[in-house]
C-alpha positions as CSV (number, residue, x, y, z in Angstrom):
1,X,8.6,16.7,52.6
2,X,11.4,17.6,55.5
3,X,11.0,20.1,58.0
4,X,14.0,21.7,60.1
5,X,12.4,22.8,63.4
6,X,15.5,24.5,64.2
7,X,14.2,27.5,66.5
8,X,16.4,30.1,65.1
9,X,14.9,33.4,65.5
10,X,11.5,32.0,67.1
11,X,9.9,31.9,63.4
12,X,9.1,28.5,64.1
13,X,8.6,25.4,61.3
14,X,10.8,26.0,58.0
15,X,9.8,23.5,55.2
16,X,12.3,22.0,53.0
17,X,11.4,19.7,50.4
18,X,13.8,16.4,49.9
19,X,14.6,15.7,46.2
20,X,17.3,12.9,45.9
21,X,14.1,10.0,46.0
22,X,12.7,12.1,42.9
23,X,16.2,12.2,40.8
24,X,17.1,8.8,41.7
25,X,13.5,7.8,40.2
26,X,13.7,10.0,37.2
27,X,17.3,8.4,36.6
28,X,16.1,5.2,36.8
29,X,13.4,5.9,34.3
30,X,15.7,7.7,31.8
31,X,18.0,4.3,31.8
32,X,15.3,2.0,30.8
33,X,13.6,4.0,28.2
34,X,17.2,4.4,27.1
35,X,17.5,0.4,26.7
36,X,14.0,-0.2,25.6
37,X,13.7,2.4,22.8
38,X,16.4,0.1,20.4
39,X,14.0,-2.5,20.7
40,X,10.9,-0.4,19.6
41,X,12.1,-0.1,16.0
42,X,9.7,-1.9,13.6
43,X,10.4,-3.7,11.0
44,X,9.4,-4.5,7.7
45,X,10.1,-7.7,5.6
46,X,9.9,-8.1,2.4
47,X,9.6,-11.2,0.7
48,X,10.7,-10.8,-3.3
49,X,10.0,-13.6,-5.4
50,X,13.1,-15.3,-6.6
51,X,14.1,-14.3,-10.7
52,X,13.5,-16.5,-13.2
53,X,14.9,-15.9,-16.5
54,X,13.5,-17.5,-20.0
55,X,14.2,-16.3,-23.4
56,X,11.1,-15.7,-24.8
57,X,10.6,-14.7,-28.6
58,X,8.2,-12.1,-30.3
59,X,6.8,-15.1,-31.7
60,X,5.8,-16.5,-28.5
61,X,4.2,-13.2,-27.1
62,X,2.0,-13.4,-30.1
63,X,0.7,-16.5,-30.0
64,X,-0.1,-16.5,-26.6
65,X,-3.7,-17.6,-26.0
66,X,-4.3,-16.6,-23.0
67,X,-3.3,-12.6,-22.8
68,X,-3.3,-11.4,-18.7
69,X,-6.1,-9.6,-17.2
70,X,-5.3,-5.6,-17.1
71,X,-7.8,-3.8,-15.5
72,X,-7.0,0.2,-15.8
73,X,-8.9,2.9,-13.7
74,X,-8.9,5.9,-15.9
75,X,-9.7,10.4,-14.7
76,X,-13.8,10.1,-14.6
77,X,-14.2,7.1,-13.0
78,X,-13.8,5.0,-16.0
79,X,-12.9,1.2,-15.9
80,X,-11.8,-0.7,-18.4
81,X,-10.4,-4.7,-18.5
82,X,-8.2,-5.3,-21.4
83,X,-9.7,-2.0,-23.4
84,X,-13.1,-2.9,-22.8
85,X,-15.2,-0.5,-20.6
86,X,-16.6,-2.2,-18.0
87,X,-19.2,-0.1,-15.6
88,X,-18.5,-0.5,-11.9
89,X,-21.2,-2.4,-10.7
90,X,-21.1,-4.9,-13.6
91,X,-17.3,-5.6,-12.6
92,X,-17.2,-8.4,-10.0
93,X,-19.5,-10.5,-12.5
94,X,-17.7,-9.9,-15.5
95,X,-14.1,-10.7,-13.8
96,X,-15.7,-14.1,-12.4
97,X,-16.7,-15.4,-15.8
98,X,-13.3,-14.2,-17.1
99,X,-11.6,-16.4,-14.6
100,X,-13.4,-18.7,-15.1
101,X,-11.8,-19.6,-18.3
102,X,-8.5,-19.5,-16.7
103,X,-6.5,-21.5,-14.7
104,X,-4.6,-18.2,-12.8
105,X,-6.1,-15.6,-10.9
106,X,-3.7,-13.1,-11.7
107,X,-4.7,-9.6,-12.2
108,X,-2.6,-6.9,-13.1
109,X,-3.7,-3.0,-12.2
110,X,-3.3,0.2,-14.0
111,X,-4.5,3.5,-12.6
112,X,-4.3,6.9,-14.5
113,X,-2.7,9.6,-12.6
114,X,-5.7,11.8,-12.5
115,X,-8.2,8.9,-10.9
116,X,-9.3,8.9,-7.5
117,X,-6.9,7.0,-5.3
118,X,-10.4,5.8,-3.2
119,X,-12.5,5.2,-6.5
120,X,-9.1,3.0,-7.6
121,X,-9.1,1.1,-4.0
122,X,-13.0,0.5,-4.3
123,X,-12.4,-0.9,-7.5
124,X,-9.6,-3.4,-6.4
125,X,-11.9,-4.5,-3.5
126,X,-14.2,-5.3,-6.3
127,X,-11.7,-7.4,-8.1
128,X,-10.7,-8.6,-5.4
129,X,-14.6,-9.7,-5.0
130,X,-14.8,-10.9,-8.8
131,X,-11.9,-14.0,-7.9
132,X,-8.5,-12.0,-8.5
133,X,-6.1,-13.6,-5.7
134,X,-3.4,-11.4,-6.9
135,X,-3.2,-8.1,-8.0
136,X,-0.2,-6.5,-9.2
137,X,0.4,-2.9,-9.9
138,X,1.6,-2.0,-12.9
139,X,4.6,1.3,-13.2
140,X,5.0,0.3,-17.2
141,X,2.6,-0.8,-20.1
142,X,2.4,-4.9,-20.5
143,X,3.2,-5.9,-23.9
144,X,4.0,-2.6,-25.3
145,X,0.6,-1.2,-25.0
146,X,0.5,2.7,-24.4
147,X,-0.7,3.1,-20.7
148,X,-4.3,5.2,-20.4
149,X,-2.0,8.1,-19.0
150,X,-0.3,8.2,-22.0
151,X,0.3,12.3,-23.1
152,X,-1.9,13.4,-26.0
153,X,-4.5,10.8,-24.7
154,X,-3.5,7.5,-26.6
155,X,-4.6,5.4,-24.8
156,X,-6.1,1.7,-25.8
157,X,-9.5,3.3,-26.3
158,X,-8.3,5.9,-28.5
159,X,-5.6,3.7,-30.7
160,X,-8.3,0.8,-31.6
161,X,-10.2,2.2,-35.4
């Protein structure tokens, strides 16, 4: 802070506060945040698996011995792998004897709209715990099978006799 000791009047001391090292500061502060905030941008890759196209015939789907894993999280808290219920504690064991059997790991995920988004991560952690290395989400039904969130409650429970 500057003081002007100018005796005018005999008041004495007059402080007056110097602000060009504060602006030239501030200015020098608003230039780099202007250069650095570009920079801050994060980004996100994503890496999509190249496409592969086969003709495959309704034939083939039918005979296919090994059908995929699809385990669907219904409203209630119910769990079911390829229309079977399956309780939640019993669901790691049961998934490692099913891959077992298999050579992939693959396991694809359906969730009804009404379920419990943490009930329906808890379960994935437990797939992830019964040997499924991948677990794809499903937004249609595999293999023409009406999803458990079908309207009028259709689902693969309800269609089997």
């Amino acid at each position: 802070m500057a003081m002007n000791v100018g005796n005018a009047g005999g008041k004495g001391v007059a402080p007056s506060m110097n602000v060009t090292p504060l602006v030239d500061v501030v200015l020098v502060l608003l230039i780099i945040f202007m250069v650095i905030t570009p920079l801050l941008t994060k980004k996100f890759w994503v890496h999509t698996p190249k496409q592969e196209k086969e003709e495959v015939t309704k034939q083939e789907l039918q005979q296919d011995p090994d059908p995929p894993l699809v385990l669907r999280v219904g409203a209630g808290r119910t769990i079911t792998v390829n229309g079977t219920d399956v309780g939640f504690d019993e669901l790691s064991d049961r998934l490692k004897r099913m891959f077992a059997a298999r050579e992939d790991h693959i396991l694809f995920f359906d969730a009804d709209d009404q379920a419990e988004y943490g009930f329906a991560v808890e379960v994935m952690d437990r797939a992830r715990e019964g040997g499924a290395v991948t677990i794809a989400t499903l937004t249609t039904a595999l293999g023409g099978e009406a999803p458990s969130s079908a309207p009028g409650g259709a689902g693969p429970a309800a269609a089997a006799p």
